[in-house]
C-alpha atoms as a printed R data frame, in Angstrom:
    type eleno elety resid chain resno       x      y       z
1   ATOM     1    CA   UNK     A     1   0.000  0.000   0.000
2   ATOM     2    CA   UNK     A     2   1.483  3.352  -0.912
3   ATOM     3    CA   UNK     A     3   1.587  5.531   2.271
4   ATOM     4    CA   UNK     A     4   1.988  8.616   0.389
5   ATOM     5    CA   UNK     A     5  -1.708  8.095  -0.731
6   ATOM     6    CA   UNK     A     6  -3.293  7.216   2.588
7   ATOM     7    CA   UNK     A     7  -5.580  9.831   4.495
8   ATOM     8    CA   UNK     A     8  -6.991  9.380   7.561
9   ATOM     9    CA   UNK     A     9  -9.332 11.239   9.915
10  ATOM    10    CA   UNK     A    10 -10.927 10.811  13.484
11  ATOM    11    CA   UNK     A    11 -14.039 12.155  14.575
12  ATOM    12    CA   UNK     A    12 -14.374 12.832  18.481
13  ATOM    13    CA   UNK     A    13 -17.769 13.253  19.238
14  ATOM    14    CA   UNK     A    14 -20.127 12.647  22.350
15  ATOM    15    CA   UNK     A    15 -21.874  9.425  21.318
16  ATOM    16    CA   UNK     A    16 -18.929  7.567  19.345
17  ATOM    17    CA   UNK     A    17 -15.368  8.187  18.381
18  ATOM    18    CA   UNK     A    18 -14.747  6.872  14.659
19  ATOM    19    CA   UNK     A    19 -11.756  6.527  12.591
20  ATOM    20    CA   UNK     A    20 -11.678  6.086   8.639
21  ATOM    21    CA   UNK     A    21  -8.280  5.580   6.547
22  ATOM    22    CA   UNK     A    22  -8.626  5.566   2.973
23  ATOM    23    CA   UNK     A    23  -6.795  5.392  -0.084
24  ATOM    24    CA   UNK     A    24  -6.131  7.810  -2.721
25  ATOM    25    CA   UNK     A    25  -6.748  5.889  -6.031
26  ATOM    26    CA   UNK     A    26  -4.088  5.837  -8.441
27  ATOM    27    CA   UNK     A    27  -5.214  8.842 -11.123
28  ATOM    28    CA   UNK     A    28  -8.603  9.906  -9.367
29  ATOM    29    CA   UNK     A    29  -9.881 11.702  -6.815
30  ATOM    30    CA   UNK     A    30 -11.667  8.902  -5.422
31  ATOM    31    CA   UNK     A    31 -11.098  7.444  -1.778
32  ATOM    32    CA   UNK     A    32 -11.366  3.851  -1.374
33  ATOM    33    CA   UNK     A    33 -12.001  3.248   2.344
34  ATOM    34    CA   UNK     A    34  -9.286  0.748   3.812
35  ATOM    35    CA   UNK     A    35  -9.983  0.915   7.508
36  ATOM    36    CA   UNK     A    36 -12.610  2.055   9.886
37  ATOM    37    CA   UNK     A    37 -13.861  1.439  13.547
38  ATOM    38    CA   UNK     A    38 -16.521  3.174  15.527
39  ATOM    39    CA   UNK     A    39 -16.316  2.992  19.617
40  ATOM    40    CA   UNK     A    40 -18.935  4.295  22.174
41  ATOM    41    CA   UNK     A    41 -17.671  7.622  23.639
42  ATOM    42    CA   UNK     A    42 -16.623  7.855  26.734
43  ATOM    43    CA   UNK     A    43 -15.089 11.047  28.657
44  ATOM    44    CA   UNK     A    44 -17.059 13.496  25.684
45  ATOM    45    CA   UNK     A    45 -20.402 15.407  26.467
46  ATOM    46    CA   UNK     A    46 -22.258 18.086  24.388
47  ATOM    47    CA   UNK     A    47 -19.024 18.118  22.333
48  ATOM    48    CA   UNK     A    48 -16.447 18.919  24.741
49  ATOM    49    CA   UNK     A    49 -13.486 16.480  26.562
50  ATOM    50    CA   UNK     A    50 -14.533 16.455  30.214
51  ATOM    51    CA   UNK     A    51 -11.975 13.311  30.897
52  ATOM    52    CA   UNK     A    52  -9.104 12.995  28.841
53  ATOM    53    CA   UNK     A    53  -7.780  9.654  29.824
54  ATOM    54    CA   UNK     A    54 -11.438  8.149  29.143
55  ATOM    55    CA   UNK     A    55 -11.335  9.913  25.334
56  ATOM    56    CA   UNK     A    56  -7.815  9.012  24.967
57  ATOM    57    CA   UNK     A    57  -8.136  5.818  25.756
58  ATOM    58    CA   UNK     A    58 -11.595  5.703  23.139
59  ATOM    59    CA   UNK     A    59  -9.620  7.310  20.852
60  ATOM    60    CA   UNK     A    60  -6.813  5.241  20.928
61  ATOM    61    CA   UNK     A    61  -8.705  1.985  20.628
62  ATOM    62    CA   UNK     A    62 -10.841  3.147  17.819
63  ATOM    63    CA   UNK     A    63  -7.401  4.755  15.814
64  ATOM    64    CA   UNK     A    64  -6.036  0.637  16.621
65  ATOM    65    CA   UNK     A    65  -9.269 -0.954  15.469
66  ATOM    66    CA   UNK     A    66  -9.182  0.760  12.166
67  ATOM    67    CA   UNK     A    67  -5.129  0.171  11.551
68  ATOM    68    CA   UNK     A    68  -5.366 -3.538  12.157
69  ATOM    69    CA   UNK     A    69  -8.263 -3.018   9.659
70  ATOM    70    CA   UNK     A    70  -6.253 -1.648   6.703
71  ATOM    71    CA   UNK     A    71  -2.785 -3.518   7.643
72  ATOM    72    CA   UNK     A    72  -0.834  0.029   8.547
73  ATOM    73    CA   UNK     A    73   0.437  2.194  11.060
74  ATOM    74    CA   UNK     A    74  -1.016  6.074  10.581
75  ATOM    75    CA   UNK     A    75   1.610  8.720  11.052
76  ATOM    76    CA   UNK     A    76  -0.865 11.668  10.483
77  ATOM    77    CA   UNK     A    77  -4.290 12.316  10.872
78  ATOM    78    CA   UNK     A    78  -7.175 14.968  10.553
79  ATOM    79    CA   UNK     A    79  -9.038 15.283  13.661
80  ATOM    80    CA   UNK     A    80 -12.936 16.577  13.931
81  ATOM    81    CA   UNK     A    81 -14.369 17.846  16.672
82  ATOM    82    CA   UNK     A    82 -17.657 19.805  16.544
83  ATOM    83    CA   UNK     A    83 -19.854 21.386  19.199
84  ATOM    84    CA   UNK     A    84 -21.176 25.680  20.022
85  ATOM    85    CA   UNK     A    85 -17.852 25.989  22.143
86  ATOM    86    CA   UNK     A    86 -15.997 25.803  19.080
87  ATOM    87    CA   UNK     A    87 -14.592 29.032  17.201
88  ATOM    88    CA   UNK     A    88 -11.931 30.783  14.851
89  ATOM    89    CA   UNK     A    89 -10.086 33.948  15.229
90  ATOM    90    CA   UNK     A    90  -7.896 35.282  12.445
91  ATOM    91    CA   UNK     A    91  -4.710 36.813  13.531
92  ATOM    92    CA   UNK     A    92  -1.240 37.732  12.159
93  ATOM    93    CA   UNK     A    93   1.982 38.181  13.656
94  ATOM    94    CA   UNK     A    94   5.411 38.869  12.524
95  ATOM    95    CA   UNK     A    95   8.347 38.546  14.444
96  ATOM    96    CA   UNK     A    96  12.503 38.592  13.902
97  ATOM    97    CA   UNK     A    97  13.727 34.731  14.334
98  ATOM    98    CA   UNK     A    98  16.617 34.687  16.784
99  ATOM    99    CA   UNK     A    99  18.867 33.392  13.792
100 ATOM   100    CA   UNK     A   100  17.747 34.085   9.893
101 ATOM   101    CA   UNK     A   101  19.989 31.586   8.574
102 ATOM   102    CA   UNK     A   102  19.515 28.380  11.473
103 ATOM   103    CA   UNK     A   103  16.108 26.468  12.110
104 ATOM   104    CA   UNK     A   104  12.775 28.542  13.756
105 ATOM   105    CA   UNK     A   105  13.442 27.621  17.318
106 ATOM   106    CA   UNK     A   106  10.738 26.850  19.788
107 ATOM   107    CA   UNK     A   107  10.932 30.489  21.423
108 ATOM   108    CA   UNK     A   108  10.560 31.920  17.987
109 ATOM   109    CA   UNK     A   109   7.103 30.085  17.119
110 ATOM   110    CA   UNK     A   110   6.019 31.225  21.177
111 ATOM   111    CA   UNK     A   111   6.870 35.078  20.126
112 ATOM   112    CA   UNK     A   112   5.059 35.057  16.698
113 ATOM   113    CA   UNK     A   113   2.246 33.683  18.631
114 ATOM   114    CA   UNK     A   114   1.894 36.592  21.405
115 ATOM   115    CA   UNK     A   115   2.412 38.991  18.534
């Protein structure tokens, strides 16, 4: 399986966590769905973690169930998570980077952010 064409996505939600891997098909834009699991919740209500070791644990079963499904290991994933508490705030910030020509350090990405 070519893991340059695999996408994969978990959905965190108050009734069930589910996880779906698919597979980009050679010259289309269709998905062919190669894994997929769907676990009772537990630790999520009205949309929002109240427990994190109950949803990680969910979470981490459900991402396991849908692996051994499609034979692979994810390295990546999109995570959903819906619910009224969610929202989006553009910003922009520009800082100087401690050293133009090395790597953006830790610090740097922390400054850009107060900015």
């Amino acid at each position: 399986m070519n893991r340059n064409k695999i996408v994969a996505a978990i959905d965190v939600g108050s009734t069930k966590i589910a996880t779906l891997i698919g597979q980009v098909s050679e010259g289309s834009e269709k998905i062919n769905v190669v894994g997929a699991s769907s676990i009772p919740s537990a630790g999520v209500r009205k949309g929002q973690i109240v427990n994190i070791e109950e949803a990680s644990d969910v979470i981490v079963r459900s991402v396991e169930a849908a692996e051994r499904m499609a034979g692979l290991s994810l390295s990546k994933t999109f995570v959903l998570i819906g619910g009224a508490h969610i929202c989006s705030q553009n910003s922009h910030g520009v800082v100087a980077v401690a050293e133009p020509q090395g790597e953006i350090t830790p610090e740097d990405v922390r400054r850009v952010i107060e900015a």
